[in-house]
MIDOSE-1310 file (N, C-alpha, C; in nm, 2 decimals, decimal comma, always signed):
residues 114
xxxx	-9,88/+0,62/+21,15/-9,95/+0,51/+21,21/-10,07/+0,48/+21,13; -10,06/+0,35/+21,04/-10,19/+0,32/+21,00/-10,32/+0,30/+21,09; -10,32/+0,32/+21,21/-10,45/+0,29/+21,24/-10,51/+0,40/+21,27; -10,41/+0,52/+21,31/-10,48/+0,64/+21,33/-10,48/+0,74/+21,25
xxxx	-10,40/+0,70/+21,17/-10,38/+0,84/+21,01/-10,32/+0,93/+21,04; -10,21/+0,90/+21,14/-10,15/+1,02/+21,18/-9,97/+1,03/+21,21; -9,89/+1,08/+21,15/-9,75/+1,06/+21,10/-9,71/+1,13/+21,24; -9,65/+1,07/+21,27/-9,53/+1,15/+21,43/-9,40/+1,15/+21,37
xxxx	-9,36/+1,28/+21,40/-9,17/+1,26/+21,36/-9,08/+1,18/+21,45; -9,04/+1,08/+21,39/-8,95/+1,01/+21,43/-8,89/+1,08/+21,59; -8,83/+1,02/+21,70/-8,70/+1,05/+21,79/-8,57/+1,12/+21,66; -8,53/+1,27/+21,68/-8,41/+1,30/+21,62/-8,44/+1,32/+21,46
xxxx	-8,55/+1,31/+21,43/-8,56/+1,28/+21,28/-8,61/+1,43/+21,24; -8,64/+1,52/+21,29/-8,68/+1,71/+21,29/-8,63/+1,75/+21,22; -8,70/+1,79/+21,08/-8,67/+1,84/+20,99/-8,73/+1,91/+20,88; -8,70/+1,96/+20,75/-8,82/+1,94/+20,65/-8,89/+1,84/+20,55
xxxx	-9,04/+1,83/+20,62/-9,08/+1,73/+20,51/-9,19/+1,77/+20,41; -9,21/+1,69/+20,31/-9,30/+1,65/+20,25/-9,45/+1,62/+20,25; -9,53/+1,65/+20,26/-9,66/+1,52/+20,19/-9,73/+1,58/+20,11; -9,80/+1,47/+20,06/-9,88/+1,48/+19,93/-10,03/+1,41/+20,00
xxxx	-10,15/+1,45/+19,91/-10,20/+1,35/+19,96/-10,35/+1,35/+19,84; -10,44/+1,25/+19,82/-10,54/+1,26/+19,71/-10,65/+1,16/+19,78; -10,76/+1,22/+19,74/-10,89/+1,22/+19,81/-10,99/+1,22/+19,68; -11,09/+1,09/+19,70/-11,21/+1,09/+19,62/-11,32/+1,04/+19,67
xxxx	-11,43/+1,06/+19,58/-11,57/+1,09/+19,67/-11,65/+1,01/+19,55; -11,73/+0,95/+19,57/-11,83/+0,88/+19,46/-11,99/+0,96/+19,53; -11,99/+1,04/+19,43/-12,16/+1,06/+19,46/-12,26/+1,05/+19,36; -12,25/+0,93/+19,31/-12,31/+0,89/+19,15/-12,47/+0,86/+19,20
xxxx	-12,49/+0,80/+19,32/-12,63/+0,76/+19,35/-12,70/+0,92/+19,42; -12,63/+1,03/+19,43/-12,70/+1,14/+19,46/-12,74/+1,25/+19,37; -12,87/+1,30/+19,36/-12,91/+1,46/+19,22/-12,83/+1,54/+19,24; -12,83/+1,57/+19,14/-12,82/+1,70/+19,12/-12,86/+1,84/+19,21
xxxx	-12,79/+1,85/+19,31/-12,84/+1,94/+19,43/-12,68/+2,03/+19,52; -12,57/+1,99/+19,39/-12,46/+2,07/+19,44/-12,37/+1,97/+19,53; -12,25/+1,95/+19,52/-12,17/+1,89/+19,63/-12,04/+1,97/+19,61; -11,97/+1,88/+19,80/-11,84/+1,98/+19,80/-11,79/+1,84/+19,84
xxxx	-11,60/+1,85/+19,82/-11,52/+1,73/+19,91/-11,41/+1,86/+19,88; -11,33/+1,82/+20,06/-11,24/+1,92/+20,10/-11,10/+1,79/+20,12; -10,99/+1,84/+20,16/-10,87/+1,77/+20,23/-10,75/+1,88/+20,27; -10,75/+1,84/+20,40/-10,65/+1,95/+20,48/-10,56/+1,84/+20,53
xxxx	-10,42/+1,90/+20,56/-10,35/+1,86/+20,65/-10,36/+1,94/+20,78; -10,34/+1,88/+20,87/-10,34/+1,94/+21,03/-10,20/+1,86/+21,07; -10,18/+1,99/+21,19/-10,07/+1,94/+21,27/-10,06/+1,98/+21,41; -10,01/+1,85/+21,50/-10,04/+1,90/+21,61/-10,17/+1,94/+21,67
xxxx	-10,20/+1,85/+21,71/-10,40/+1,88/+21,78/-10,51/+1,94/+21,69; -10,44/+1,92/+21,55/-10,56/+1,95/+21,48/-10,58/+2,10/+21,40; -10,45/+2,14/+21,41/-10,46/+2,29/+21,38/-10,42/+2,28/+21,25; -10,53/+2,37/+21,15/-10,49/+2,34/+20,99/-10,36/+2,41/+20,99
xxxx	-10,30/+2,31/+20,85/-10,19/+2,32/+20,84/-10,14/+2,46/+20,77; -10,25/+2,57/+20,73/-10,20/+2,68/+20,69/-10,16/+2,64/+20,49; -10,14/+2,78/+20,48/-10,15/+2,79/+20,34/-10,07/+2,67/+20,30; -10,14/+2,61/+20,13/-10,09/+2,52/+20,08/-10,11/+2,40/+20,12
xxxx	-10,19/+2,37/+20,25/-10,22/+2,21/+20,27/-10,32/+2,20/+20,24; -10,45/+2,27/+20,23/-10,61/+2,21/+20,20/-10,63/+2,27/+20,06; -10,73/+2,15/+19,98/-10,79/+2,19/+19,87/-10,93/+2,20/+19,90; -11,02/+2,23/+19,82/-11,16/+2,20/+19,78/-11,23/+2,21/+19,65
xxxx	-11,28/+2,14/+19,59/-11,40/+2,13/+19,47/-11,52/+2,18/+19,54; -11,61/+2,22/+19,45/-11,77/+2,21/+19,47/-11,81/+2,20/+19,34; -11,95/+2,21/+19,32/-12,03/+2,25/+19,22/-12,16/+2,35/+19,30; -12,24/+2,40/+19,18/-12,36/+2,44/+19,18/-12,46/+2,35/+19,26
xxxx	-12,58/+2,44/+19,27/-12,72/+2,35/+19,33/-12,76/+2,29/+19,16; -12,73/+2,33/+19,08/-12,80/+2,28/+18,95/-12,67/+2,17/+18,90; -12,56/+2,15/+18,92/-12,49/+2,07/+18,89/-12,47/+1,92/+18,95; -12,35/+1,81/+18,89/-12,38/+1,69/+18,98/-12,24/+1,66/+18,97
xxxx	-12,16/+1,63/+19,07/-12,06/+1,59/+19,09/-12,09/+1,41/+19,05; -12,02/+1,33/+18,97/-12,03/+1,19/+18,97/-11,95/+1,13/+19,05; -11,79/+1,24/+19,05/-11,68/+1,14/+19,11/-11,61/+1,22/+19,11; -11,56/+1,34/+19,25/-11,49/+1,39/+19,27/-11,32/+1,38/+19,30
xxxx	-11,20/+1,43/+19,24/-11,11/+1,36/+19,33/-11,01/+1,48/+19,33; -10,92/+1,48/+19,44/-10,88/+1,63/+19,44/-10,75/+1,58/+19,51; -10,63/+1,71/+19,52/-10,56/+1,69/+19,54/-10,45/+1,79/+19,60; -10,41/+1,76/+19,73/-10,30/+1,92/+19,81/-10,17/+1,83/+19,82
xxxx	-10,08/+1,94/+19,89/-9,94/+1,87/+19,96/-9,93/+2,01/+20,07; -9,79/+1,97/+20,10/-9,81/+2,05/+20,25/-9,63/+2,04/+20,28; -9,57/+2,11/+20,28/-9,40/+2,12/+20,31/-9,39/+2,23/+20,49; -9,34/+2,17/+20,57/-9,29/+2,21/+20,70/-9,16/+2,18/+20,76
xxxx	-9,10/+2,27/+20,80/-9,00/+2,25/+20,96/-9,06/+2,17/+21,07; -9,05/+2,01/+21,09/-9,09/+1,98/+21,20/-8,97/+1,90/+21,30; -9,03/+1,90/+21,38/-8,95/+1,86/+21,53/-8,96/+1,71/+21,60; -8,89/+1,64/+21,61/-8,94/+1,52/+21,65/-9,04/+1,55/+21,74
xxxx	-9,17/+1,44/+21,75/-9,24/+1,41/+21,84/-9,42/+1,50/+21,77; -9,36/+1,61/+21,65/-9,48/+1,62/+21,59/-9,55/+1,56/+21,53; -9,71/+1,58/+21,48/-9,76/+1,51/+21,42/-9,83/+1,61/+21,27; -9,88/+1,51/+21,21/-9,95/+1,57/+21,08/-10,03/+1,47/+21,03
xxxx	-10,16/+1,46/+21,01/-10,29/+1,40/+20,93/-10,35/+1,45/+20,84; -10,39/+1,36/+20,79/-10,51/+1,42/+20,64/-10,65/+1,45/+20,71; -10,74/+1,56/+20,72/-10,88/+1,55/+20,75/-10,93/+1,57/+20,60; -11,05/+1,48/+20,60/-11,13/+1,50/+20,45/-11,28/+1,53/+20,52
xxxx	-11,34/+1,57/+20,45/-11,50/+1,64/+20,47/-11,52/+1,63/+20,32; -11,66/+1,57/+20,30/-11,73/+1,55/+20,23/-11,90/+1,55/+20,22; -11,97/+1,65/+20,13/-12,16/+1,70/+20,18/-12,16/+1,69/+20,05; -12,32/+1,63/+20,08/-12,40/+1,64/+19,93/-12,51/+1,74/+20,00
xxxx	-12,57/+1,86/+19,93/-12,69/+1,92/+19,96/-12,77/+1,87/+20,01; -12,82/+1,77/+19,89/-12,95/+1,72/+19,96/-12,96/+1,57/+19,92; -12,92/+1,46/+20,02/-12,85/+1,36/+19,99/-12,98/+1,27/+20,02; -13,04/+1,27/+19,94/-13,21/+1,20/+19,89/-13,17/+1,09/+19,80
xxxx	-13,20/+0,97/+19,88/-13,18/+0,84/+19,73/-13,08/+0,83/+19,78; -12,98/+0,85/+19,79/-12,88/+0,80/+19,77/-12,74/+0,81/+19,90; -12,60/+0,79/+19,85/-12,52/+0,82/+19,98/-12,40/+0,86/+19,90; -12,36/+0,94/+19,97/-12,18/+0,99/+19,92/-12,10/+0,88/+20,01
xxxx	-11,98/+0,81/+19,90/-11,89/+0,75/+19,97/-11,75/+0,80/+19,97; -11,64/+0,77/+20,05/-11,51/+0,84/+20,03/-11,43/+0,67/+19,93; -11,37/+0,70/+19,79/-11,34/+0,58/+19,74/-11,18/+0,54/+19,73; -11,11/+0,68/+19,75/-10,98/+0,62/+19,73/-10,91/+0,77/+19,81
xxxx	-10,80/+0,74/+19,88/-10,74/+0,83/+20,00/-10,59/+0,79/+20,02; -10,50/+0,86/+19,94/-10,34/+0,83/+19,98/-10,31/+0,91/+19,98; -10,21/+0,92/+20,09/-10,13/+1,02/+20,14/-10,01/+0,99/+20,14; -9,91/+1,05/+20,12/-9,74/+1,01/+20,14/-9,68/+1,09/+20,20
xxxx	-9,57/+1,09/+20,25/-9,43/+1,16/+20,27/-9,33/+1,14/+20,32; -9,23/+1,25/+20,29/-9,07/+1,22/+20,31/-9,03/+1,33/+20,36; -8,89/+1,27/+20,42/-8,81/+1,40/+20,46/-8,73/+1,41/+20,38; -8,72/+1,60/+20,35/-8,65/+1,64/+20,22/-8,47/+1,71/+20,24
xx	-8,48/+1,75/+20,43/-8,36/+1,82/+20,45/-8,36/+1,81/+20,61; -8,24/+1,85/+20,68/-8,23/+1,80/+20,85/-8,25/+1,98/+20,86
C-alpha cells in the first residue's frame, strides 16, 4: 500500500517472500558530533522482523557523516493477510545549524516459492 508503507499478503498468495530495501540520510548541514541511520523490517504490529532484516551505520562524536545510505533484505514464510514495512530512524547528536533529511527510500519484493 503506497500510502501506508505497508505490504499485506495477497488472499491465497502465503508463501516465501522476498524484500530488499535501501535508505539514505543527507546530514551535510550538521558538525561533526556523530550520527546514526538504522532500517528494519517489521511484521505484523510492528514486531522487528528478526535476524537479517535491520541494518545500521554510525560514526564517532569526532566524525561527520555527509550522506549516509544503507542497506538490509528480509526472506519469510508468510500467510495471507500478513503484513511487513520498512521502519527507518535517523539522529544526529547534536543537530545545531542544521537538519538531517531522509533523501532516497526503496523498498521491493517478491514471492520466491508457495
Amino acid at each position: 500500500n503506497p500510502t501506508t508503507g505497508v505490504f499485506t499478503v495477497p488472499t491465497d498468495e502465503g508463501g516465501k517472500y522476498f524484500f530488499a530495501a535501501n535508505w539514505g540520510c543527507d546530514f551535510n548541514s550538521i558538525g561533526s558530533d556523530g550520527e546514526r541511520i538504522e532500517i528494519r523490517f517489521s511484521n505484523n504490529a510492528g514486531t522487528p522482523a528478526g535476524r537479517g532484516g535491520t541494518a545500521y551505520y554510525m560514526t564517532t562524536s569526532t566524525a561527520n557523516m555527509r550522506y549516509g545510505s544503507i542497506y538490509t533484505n528480509y526472506m519469510a514464510s508468510l500467510s495471507a493477510g500478513d503484513e511487513v514495512a520498512l521502519q527507518g530512524y535517523w539522529l544526529d547528536v547534536n543537530a545545531v545549524g542544521g537538519s538531517a533529511t531522509v533523501e532516497d527510500c526503496n523498498m521491493v519484493g517478491f514471492k520466491v516459492a508457495d
